[in-house]
Every structure is written in structure tokens, then in C-alpha cells.
C-alpha positions as CSV (number, residue, x, y, z in Angstrom):
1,X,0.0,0.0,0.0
2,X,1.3,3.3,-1.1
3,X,0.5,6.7,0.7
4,X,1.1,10.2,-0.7
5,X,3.2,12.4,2.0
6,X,1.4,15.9,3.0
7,X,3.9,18.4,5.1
8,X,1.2,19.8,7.2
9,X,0.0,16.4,8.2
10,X,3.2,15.1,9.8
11,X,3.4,16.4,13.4
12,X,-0.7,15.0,13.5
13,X,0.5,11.7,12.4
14,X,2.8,11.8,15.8
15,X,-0.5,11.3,17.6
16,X,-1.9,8.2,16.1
17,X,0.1,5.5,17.3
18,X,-2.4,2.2,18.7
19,X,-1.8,2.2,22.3
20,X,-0.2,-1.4,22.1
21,X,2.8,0.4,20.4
22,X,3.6,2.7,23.1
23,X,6.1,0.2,24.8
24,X,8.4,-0.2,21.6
25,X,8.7,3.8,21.3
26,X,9.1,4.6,25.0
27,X,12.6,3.3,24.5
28,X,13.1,6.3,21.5
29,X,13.8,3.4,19.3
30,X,10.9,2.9,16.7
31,X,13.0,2.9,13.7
32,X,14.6,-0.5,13.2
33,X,16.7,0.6,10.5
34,X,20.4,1.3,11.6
35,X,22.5,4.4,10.0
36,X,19.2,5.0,7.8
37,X,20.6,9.1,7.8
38,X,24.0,7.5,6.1
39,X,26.1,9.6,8.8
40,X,28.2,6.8,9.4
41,X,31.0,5.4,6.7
42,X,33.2,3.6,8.4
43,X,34.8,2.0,4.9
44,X,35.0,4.8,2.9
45,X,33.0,6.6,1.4
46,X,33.5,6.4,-2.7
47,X,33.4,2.5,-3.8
48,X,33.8,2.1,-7.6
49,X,32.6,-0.7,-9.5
50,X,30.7,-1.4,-6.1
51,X,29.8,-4.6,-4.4
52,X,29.1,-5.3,-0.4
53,X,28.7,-3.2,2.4
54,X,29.2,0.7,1.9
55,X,27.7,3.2,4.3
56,X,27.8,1.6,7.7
57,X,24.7,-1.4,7.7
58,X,24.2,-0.6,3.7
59,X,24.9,-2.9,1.1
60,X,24.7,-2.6,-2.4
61,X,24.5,-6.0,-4.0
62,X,24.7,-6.6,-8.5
63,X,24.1,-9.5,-10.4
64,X,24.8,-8.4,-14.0
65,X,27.3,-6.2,-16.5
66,X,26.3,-3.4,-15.1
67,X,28.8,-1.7,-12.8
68,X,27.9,1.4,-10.5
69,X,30.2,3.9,-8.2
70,X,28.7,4.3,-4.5
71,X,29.1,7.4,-2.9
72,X,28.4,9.6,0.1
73,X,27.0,12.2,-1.6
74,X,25.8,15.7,0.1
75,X,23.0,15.6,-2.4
76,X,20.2,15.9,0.2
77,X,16.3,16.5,0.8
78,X,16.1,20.1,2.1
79,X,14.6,21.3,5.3
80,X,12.0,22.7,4.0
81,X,11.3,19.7,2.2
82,X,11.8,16.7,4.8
83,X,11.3,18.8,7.8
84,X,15.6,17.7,8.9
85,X,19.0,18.4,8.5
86,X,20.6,15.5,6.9
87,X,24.2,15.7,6.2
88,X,24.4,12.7,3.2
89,X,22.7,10.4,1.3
90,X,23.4,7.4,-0.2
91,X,23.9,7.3,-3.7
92,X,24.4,4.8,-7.1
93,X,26.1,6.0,-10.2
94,X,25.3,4.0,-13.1
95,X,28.8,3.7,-14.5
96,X,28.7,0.7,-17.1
97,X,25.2,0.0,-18.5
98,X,22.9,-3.0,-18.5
99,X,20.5,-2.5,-21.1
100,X,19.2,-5.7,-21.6
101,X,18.3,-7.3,-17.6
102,X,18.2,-10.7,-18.0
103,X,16.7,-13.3,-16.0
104,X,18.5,-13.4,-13.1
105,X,20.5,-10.3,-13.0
106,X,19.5,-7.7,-10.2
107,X,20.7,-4.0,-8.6
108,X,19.9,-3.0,-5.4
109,X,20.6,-1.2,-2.0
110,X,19.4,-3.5,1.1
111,X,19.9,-3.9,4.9
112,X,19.8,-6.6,7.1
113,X,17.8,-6.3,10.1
114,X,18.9,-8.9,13.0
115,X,16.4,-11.0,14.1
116,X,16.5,-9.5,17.8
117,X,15.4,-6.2,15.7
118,X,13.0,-8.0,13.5
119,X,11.1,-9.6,16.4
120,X,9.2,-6.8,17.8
121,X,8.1,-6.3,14.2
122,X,7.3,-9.8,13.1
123,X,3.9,-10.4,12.2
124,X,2.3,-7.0,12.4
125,X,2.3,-4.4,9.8
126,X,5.3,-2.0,9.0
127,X,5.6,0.9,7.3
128,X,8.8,1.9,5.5
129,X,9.2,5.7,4.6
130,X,12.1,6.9,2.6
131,X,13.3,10.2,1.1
132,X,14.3,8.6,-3.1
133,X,15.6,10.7,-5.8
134,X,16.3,8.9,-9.4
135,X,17.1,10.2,-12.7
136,X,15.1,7.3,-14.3
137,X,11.3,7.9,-13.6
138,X,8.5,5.5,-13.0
139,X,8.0,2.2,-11.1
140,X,10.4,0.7,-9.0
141,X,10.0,-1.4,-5.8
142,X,11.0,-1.8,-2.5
143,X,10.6,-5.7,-0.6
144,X,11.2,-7.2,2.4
145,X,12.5,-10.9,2.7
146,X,12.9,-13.2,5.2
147,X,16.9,-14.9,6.1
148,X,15.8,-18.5,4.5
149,X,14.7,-16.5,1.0
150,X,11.5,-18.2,1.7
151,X,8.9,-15.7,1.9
152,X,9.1,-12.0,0.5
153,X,6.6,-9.3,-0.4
154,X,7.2,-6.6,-3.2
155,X,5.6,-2.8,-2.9
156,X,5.6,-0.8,-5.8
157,X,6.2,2.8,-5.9
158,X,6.9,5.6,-8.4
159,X,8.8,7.9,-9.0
160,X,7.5,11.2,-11.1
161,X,9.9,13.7,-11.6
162,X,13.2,13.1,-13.0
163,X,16.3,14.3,-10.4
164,X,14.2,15.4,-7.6
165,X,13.9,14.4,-4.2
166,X,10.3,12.9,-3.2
167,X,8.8,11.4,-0.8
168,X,7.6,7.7,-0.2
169,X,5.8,5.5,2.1
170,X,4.4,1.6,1.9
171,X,3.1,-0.2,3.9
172,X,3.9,-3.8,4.0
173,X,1.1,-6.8,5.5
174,X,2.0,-8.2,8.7
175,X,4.8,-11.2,7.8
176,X,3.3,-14.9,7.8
177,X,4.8,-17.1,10.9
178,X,5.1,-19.8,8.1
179,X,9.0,-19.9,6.4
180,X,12.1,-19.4,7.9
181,X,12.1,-17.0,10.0
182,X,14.9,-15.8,12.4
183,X,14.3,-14.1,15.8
184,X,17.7,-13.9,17.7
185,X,20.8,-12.9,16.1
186,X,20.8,-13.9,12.1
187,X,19.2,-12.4,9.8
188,X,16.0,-11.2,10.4
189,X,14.5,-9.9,7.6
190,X,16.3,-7.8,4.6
191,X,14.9,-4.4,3.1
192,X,15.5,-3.6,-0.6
193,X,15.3,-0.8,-2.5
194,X,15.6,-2.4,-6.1
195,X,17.3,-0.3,-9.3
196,X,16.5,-3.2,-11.9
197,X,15.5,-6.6,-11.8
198,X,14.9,-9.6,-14.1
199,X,12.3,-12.1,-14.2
200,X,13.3,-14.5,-11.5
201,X,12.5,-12.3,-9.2
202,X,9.3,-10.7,-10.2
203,X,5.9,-11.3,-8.2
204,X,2.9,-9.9,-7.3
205,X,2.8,-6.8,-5.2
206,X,1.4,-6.0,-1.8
207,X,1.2,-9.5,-0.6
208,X,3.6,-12.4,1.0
209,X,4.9,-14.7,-1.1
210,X,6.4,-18.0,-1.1
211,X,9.8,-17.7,-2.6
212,X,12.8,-15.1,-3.3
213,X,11.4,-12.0,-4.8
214,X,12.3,-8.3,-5.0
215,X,10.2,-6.9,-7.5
216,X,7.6,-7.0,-10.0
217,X,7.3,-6.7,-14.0
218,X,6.8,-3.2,-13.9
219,X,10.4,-2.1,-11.8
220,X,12.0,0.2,-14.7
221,X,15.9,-1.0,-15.6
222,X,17.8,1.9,-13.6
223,X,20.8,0.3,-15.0
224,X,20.1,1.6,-18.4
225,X,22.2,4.5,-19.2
226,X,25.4,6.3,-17.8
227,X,23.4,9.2,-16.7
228,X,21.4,7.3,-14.4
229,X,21.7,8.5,-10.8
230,X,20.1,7.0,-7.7
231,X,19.8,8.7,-4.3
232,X,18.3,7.2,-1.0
233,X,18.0,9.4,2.1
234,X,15.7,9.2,5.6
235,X,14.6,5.3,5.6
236,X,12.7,4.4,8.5
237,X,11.2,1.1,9.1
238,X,8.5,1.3,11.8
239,X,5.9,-1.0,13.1
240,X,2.3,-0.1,12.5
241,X,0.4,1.6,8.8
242,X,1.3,5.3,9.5
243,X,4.7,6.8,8.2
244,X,5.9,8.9,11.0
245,X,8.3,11.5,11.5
246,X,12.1,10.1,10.6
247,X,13.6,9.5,14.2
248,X,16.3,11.7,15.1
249,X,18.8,9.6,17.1
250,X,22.5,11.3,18.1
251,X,25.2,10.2,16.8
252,X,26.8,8.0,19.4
253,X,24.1,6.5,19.4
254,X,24.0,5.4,16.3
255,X,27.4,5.0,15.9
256,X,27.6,2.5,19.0
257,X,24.6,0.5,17.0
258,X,26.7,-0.2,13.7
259,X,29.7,-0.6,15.9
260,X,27.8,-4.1,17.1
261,X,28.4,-5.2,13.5
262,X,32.0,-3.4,12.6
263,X,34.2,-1.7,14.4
264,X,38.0,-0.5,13.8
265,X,40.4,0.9,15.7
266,X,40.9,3.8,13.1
267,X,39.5,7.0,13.7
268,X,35.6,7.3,12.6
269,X,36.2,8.8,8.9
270,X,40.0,7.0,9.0
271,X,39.5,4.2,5.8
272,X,40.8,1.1,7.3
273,X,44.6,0.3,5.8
274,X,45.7,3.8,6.1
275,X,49.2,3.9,6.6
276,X,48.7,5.8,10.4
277,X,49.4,5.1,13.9
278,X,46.7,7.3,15.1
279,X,43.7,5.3,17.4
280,X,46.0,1.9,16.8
281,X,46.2,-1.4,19.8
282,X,49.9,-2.0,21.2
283,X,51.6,-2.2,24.0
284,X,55.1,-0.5,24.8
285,X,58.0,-2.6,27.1
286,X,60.6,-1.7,29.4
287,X,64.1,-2.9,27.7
288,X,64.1,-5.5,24.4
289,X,62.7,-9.0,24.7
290,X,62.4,-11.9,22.1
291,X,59.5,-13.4,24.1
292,X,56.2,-12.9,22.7
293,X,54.2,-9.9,23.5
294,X,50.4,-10.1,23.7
295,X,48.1,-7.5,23.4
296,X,44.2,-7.5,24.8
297,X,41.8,-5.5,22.7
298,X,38.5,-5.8,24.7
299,X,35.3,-3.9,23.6
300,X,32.8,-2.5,26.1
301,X,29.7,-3.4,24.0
302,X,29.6,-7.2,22.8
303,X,29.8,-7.5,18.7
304,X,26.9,-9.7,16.8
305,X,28.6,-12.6,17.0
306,X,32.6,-13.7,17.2
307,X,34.2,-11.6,14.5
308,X,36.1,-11.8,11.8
309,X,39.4,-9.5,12.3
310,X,41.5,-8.0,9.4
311,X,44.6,-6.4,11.0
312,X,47.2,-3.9,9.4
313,X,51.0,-2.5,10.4
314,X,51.4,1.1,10.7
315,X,52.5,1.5,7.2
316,X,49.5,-0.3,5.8
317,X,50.7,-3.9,5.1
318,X,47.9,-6.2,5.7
319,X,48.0,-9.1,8.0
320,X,51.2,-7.6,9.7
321,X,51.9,-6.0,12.6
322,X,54.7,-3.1,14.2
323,X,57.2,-3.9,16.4
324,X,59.0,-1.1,18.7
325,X,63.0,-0.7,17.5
326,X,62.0,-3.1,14.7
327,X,59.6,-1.9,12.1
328,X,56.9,-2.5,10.2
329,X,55.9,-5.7,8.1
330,X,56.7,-7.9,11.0
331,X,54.6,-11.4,12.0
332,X,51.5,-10.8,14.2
333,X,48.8,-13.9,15.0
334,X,45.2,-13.3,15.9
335,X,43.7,-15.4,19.0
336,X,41.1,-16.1,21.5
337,X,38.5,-14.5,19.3
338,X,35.2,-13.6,20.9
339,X,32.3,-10.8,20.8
340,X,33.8,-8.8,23.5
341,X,37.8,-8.7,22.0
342,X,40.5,-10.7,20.6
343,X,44.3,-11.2,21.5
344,X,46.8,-10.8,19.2
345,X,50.6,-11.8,19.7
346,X,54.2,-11.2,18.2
347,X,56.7,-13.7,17.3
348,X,58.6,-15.3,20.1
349,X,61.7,-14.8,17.8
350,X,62.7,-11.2,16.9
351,X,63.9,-8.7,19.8
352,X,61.5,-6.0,20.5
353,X,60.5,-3.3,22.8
354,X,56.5,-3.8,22.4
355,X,54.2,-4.1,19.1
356,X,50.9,-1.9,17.8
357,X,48.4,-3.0,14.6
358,X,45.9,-1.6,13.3
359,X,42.3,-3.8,12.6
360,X,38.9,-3.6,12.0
361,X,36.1,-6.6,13.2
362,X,33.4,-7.8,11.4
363,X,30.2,-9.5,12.7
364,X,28.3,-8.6,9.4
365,X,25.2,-10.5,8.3
């Protein structure tokens, strides 16, 4: 279900949450959707020929010859438009075309939603609002779909002006209990904002489905010319059939969300492999040693699940670590792995006075 967005209506829409919501927004937290204000790039925050996660929680995914740059881009809804201050957006540059979408090739922009997320949501109807903006005009489609591919439901929407920002909420039927569903931490369910889409994964709109679909026969081919831009901004995913205010959330806070998911010891806007010693782990010693030195990286806030760690020297090198009165590309080993931290230890070999590293952990789903 589609519903047109009128300014003046917005702060009485405030009002008309059903009572039996009240306990989900007491905590300030009605929008499941993490980073959906792309503040947070911990990456980067220019991919060319793009693939995987972008803006913190993002992911843009292709199946096809077409190739697209993601960007931050400072492209934005106004405040007189969206009623906020927002500092990016997220947006796809159609770089190498697909003119012809075949059967199975897909572009899209999707998050995952953990299943502890998903939960409070499962089973009752949600809205999803977003702020789009597309060079190519007319149908596309946003879905949700379950962790097991199992069950999905497709929303159309359209988009009528060419290269300005509008406005759009759906509403999506309360998900089935049937299919395989996740409630803890996997994946919940996934949102998708589609570009282009081939057959296997057309369906018919504004009901649950049994199978893996994104879209329907009318989604437009966004892939099909260089000049194609595509621009998401404000996504909110809310329980109930009234679009709401976006959810203003500060930025620790939000930050401290993604960091369950990836985290780095770089600075915030430092891309991960920069030669730099600034924000890295280590441990200095008192006079040179050849035993091994062992440094605890512990995290207040537990991860997803047990990460996976990618670890750099202070030049850059990956997989290598610094050691004091040594240098750089020298032997570092990653151990004792969990949610809350990790060990990682130097030779047992090479005389040193203490070692750093760099890394970044990812609990990703």
C-alpha cells in the first residue's frame, strides 16, 4: 500500500500511534533501521565498481554487467522539504550500463535487520518511509525478505519527476509465521530498495509470497544509461500503517549501533589500511625482549557474533603488525577470538620493545 506524504500532516501523524505500540517507542527506538541518515561510513565513502557493504549497515548488491560507483553524496532533501537536516545520502552512479536485464541479474541497496530487531516487528504491519531521488522515472519497488529466502513481499512505488527528491511511504502486510524466519541474532529480515530486476525475481505486489522476490514486472531498468543517478536518504522502518516523522537519534548512538556489527580501531572517517598510527592497539615494554608480547583488545559493547578481524602494520601492510626498534611488516597472530575482543601476539623470535596493529572486526550478516 502506497501513501502520498502531505507536510502539514506530519506532526498530526505523531499522535496516532495504537496504544499497544507505546512500549516499543518509549525506549526512543521505533526505527529498526540502523544508519538509515548515512552519517556513518566507516569504509569509505567512494566504492567504484561497487559490491558489499558501503555506508555503515548498507549494502549494495549486483548481479549483472552493469557496474555502478557508490558514494556519500551531500546531495540531500532540504529542510523545508523533509522537515531535517541530513548531512548525506546514499547514492548509485550507473557507471557501465545493462541494457538488456536478464533473468537473473539484479541492482539493489538493502539492509539486514537482526532478528532481535525483526522480532518486535514480526507479524504486524510495518511501514517503510524513505526520502528517493532517481534520474530514471517511473516504477520501482522496494521488498522485504525473510533470512531462508523463503517468503518476501514486493511494494511498488513511483517515482515522477526526474532528479528530484520525493517522498515515499508503503506499507507492508504483517509477515506470515510460516517460512524461515529468524528471531535472535541472524538475519531477520532484509529491506530492498531495487534499481533493476529480471524475471526470477518478479511477483505480485502488496502481498507475502512464497519464494525469493524483490520486485515486479513493472520495476523500470535503472541500469540503463550512464546518466542514471540513484539517491536514498531518511529510511525508516517502523511498526504499524502510519509513516511517521524520521527518528532523530544522536550520533553516538547510532554509531555504538553499527559498531555491534563493525568496528575499527581507526578514527571514525580514517578508511581502514591507512598507513597511520593514530587510534591503533599495542603495548610499549621496558628494555628488548624476544619473548612474545600479547596484546588484549577488549570492547565495552559485545559484537553480533565472534568476528572476523583484518589487522594492518602502521604502514599499511595487511596481516602484519609493528614492532617497537623493529619496524613495520613484521609477524603478528590473531587469537582467542570472541564478541567482546581478541588477543593478538608477536613472534617469540625477533627482539623487541613492544608491538601496535591496526584492525577492524566484522560481525556482518
Amino acid at each position: 500500500m502506497i501513501r502520498t506524504w502531505r507536510p502539514e500532516t506530519l506532526a498530526q501523524e505523531r499522535n496516532r500511534y495504537p496504544e499497544g505500540l507505546l512500549s516499543i517507542y518509549a525506549g526512543g527506538m521505533k526505527n529498526t533501521i540502523i544508519n538509515g541518515d548515512f552519517d556513518i561510513w566507516q569504509r569509505g565513502t567512494s566504492f567504484a565498481a561497487a559490491g558489499g557493504y558501503m555506508a555503515d549497515r548498507w549494502v549494495y548488491g549486483s548481479v549483472g554487467v552493469g557496474v555502478a560507483t557508490v558514494s556519500r553524496s551531500t546531495t540531500i532533501p532540504t529542510v523545508a522539504q523533509s522537515g531535517k537536516l541530513s548531512n548525506y545520502s546514499f547514492k548509485v552512479d550507473c557507471t557501465t550500463i545493462d541494457a538488456s536485464i536478464g533473468a537473473s541479474d539484479v541492482y539493489h541497496i538493502y539492509q539486514i535487520v537482526e532478528g532481535y530487531n525483526w522480532k518486535n516487528f514480526a507479524q504486524k504491519s510495518v511501514t517503510v518511509s524513505f526520502w528517493v531521488r532517481s534520474t530514471k522515472t517511473g516504477t520501482f519497488c522496494v521488498a522485504l525478505r525473510n533470512g531462508g529466502a523463503d517468503r518476501s513481499c514486493v511494494i511498488e512505488y513511483t517515482i515522477s519527476t526526474s532528479d528530484t527528491w520525493e517522498r515515499k511511504t508503503v506499507t507492508f502486510p504483517a509477515s506470515p509465521s510460516a517460512g524461515t524466519w529468524d528471531y535472535t541474532n541472524g538475519v531477520g529480515v532484509q529491506l530492498l530498495f531495487v534499481i533493476a530486476a529480471g524475471s526470477n525475481y518478479h511477483t505480485t505486489a502488496d502481498a507475502w509470497q512464497t519464494g525469493n522476490y524483490e520486485a515486479t514486472a513493472n520495476q523500470v531498468n535503472g541500469m540503463d544509461s550512464t546518466s542514471n543517478d540513484f539517491y536514498l536518504s531518511q529510511v525508516q522502518l517502523e511498526v504499524g500503517d502510519t509513516a511517521t516523522d524520521f527518528e532523530i537519534r544522536d550520533f553516538e548512538t547510532e554509531l555504538a549501533m553499527c559498531q555491534r556489527y563493525y568496528r575499527k580501531s581507526y578514527e571514525t572517517e580514517t578508511v581502514p589500511a591507512t598507513a597511520t598510527v593514530v587510534g591503533s592497539a599495542g603495548v610499549a615494554i621496558s628494555g628488548a625482549s624476544t619473548a612474545a608480547t600479547v596484546v588484549h583488545v577488549n570492547w565495552q559493547s559485545a559484537m553480533r557474533t565472534t568476528p572476523t578481524i583484518s589487522y594492518w602494520d602502521m604502514s599499511g601492510n595487511a596481516s602484519k603488525v609493528f614492532y617497537y626498534a623493529v619496524g613495520n611488516n613484521r609477524t603478528g597472530t590473531v587469537s582467542s577470538q570472541g564478541n567482546t575482543g581478541f588477543l593478538m601476539t608477536s613472534d617469540a623470535a625477533t627482539s623487541k620493545t613492544g608491538m601496535r596493529f591496526q584492525y577492524t572486526a566484522s560481525a556482518e550478516l
